[in-house]
C-alpha positions, -999 to 999 in steps of 0.1 A, spaced: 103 -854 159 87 -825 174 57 -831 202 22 -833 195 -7 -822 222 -44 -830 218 -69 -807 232 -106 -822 232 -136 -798 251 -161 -820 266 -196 -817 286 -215 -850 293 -196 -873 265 -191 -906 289 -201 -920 257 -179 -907 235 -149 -901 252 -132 -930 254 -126 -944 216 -119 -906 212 -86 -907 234 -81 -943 225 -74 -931 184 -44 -907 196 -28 -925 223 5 -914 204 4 -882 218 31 -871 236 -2 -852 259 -36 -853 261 -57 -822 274 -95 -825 282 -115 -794 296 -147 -799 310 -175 -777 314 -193 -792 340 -200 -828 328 -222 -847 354 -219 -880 336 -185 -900 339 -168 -883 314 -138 -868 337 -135 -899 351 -133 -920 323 -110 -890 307 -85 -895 339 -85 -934 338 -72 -929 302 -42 -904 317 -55 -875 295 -49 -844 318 -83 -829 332 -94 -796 339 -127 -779 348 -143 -748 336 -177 -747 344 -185 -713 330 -194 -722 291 -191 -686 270 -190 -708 237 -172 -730 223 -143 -704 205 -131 -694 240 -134 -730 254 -109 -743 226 -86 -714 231 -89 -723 268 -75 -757 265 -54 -744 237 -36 -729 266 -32 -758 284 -10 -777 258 30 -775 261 38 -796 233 56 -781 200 22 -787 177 -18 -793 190 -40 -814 170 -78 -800 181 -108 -828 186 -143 -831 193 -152 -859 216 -170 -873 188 -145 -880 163 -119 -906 157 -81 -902 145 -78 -934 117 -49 -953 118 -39 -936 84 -44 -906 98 -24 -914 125 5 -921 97 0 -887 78 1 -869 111 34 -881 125 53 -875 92 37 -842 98 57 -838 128 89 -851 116 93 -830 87 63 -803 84 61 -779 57 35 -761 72 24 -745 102 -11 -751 96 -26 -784 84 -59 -795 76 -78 -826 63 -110 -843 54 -134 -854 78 -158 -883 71 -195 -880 94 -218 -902 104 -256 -892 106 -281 -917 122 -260 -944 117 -247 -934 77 -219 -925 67 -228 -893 45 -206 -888 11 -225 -858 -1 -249 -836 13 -222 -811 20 -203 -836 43 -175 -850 30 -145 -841 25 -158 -813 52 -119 -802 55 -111 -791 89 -82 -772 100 -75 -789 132 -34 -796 137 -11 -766 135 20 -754 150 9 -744 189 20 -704 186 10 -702 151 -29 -703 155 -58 -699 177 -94 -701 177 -119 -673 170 -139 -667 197 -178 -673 181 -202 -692 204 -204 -719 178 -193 -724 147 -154 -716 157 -128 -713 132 -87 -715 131 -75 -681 131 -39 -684 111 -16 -666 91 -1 -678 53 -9 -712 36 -16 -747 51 -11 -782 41 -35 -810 32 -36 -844 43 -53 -869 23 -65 -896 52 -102 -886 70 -112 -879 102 -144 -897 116 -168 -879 134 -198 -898 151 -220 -866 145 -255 -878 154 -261 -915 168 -299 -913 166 -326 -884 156 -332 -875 187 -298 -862 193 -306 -842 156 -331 -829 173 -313 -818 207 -286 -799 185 -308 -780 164 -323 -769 190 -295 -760 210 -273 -746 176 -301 -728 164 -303 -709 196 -266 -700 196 -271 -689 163 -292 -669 167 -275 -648 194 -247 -652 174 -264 -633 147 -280 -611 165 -248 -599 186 -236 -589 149 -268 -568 145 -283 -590 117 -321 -588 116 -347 -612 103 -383 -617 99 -405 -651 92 -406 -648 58 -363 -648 56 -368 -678 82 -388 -695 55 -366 -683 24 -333 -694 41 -351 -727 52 -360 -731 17 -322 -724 5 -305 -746 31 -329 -776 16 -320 -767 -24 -285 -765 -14 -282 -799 7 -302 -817 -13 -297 -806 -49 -267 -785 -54 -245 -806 -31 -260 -839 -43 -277 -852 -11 -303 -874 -32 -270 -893 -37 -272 -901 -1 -306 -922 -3 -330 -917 20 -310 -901 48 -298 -877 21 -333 -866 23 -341 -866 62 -302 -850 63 -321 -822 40 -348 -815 56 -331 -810 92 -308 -786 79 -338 -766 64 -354 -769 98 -322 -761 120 -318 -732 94 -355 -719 101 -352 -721 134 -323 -699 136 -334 -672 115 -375 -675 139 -353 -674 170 -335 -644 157 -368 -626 149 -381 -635 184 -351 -621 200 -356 -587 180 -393 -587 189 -392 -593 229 -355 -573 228 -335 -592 248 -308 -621 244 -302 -658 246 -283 -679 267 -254 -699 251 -252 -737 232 -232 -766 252 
């Protein structure tokens, strides 16, 4: 069976870090790179023999993945947030992966909490992700957020979810949209898109209609609806930063 390396970036996720490395302690290695954490996340990452490294100079998270992407040796790499959770079933899929893959490239459905639910519309599920793939057959782009697996021909699909621990209370919404909307903004602008409030407010708009209707987040209950209405917000807050960044002409710094 060929060898499997997980590569997980972190930055202050003491709290996440451990039931993260827990759900793939059948990797043959585990790499963590830090970016400066000043909670105990290396040290709990080092108690759990996952092999640490430190790069404190964040340029986003596409060059922080292909950064620890270079630290794996194994034959294949399966890529984690700190926040999510390898199921036992997963786990199973995976490893027959590994014995006999068909692909170079796999991906799979992951399932995401938000404020304590478990959303299975909204947009959120099956959220495929493109995380395990042969290590000299992909790479990450290099966007500040938002990253994607950069691959040649087909890949497979497993069938058994991911869990991702997304958001464990509203005020960690709030800290991401924040910080995401900020990144994206520089992200867009670096690609010379332009805005103005009145797109902030139309795309706002959109990003509500589209949660919320057209990807059936009223199925969702009430946190289909709060869900809704934070991605119109995070959404209009990307698009005002943007237009703030064209009117003082200058940049942003980076999301962590």
């Amino acid at each position: 069976m060929a060898s499997l390396s997980v590569t997980v970036i972190t930055h202050n996720e003491a709290h996440n870090i451990e039931a993260c490395l827990r759900s793939v302690s059948f990797a043959d290695q585990v790499v963590v790179l830090d970016s400066g954490s000043t909670d105990d996340t290396v040290e709990m990452a080092r108690s759990l023999r996952a092999e640490v490294s430190v790069s404190p100079d964040w340029k986003g998270f596409g060059i922080q993945k292909n950064r620890a992407l270079a630290l794996a040796t194994s034959d294949w790499v399966l890529s984690l947030d700190a926040d999510e959770r390898v199921t036992p079933e997963l786990q199973v899929e995976i490893l027959a992966c590994l014995k006999a893959p068909a692909f170079d490239v796999y991906a799979f459905p992951r399932l995401s909490s938000y404020c304590g639910q478990y959303m299975r519309h909204s947009g959120w599920y099956p959220d495929r992700v493109t995380r395990l793939f042969r290590r000299n057959a992909a790479r990450f782009s290099d966007d500040l957020v938002h990253e994607k697996v950069i691959f040649q021909g087909q890949q497979g699909q497993l069938q058994s979810h991911l869990l991702h621990e997304s958001f464990r209370s509203f005020e960690a919404v709030l800290d991401k949209a924040n910080r995401y909307s900020t990144a994206g903004a520089q992200s867009l602008l670096s690609r010379g898109k332009t805005a103005s409030v009145g797109k902030a407010i139309g795309h706002g708009l959109w990003a509500f209609i589209r949660t919320y209707f057209l990807r059936l987040g009223f199925l969702d209950g009430k946190m289909g609806l709060v869900l809704a209405i934070s991605n119109a917000e995070g959404t209009y807050y990307r698009y005002l930063k943007l237009w703030l960044l064209q009117r003082d002409g200058k940049g942003a710094p980076g999301a962590q």
